[in-house]
C-alpha positions as MATLAB code, in Angstrom:
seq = 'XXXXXXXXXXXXXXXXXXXXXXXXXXXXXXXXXXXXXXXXXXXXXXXXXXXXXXXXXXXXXXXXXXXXXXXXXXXXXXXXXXXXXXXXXXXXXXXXX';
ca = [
      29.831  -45.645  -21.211;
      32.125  -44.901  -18.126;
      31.560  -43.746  -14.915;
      33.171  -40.559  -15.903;
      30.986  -39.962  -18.565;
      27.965  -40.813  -16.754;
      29.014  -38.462  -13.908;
      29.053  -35.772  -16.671;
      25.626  -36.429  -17.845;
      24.602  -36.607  -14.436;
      25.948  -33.260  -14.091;
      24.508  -31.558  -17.249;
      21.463  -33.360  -16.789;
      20.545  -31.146  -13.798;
      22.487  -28.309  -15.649;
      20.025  -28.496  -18.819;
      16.281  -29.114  -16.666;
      17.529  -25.819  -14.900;
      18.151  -23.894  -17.679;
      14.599  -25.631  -18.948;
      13.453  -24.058  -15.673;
      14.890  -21.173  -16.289;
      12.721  -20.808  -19.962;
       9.650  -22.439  -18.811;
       9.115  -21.536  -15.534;
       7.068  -24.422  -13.916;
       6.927  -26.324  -10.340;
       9.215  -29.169  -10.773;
       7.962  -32.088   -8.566;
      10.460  -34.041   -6.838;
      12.783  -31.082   -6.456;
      16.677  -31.954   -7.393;
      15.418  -35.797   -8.038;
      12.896  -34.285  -10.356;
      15.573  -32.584  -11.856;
      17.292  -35.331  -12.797;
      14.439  -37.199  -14.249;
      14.205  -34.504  -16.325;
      17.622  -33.761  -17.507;
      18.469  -37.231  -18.191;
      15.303  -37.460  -20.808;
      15.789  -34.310  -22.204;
      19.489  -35.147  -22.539;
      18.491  -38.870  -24.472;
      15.808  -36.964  -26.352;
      17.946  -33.857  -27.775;
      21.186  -36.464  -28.144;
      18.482  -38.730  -30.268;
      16.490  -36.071  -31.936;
      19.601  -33.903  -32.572;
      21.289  -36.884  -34.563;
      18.710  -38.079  -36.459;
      17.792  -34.471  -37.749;
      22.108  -34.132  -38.442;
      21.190  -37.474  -40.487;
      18.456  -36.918  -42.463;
      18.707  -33.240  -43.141;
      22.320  -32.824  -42.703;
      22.300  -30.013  -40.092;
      25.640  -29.592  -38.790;
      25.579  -25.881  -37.399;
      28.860  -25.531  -35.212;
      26.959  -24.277  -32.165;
      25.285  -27.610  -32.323;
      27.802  -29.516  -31.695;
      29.499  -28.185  -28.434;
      30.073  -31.001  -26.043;
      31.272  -31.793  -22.723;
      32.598  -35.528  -23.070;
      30.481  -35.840  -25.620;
      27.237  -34.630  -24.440;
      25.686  -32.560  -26.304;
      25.277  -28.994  -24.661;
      22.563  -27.357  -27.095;
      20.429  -30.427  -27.527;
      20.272  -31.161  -24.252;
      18.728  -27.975  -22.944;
      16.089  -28.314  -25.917;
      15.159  -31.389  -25.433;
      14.957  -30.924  -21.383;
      12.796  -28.167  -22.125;
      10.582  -30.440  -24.019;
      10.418  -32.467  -21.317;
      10.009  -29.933  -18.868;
       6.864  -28.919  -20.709;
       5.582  -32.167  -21.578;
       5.735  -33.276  -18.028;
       4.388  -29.830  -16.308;
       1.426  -30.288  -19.023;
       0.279  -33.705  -18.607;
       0.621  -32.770  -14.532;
      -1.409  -30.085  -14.756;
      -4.093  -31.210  -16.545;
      -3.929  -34.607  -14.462;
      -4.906  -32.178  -11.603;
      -7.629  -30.623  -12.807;
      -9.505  -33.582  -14.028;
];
């Protein structure tokens, strides 16, 4: 991994946990920082998920497989939705404990 490439994920990272945002519309602690907590797991998560399922089941849809350098558009903004709601979840209940 280059610095180009990271620079890239950097970019979708934040690209992806807004979108997330966008479908689940939660508080996002941390603001742009939180963002990219957030991006960068749901980028590792949908990259990992999204290429195990592609090995086991053999799921090779085309609109899966748009990249930037390859990252992974599609699977990104799943899994940083995941994460997005994972995170706002555990948060929220946190609080009202």
């Amino acid at each position: 991994m280059d610095i180009s490439h990271l620079a890239v994920q950097l970019v979708l990272a934040i690209a992806c946990a807004g979108v997330a945002n966008l479908l689940i519309p939660r508080r996002i602690a941390g603001g742009i920082a939180g963002l990219m907590v957030i991006g960068f797991l749901g980028v590792a998560l949908g990259e990992w998920s999204f290429a195990l399922i592609a090995r086991e089941f053999g799921l090779t849809h085309p609109i899966l497989l748009w990249h930037v350098q390859g990252v992974e558009i599609v699977p990104a903004i799943i899994g940083s939705t995941i994460v997005l709601y994972l995170f706002s979840t555990i948060f929220s209940y946190r609080k009202r404990r």
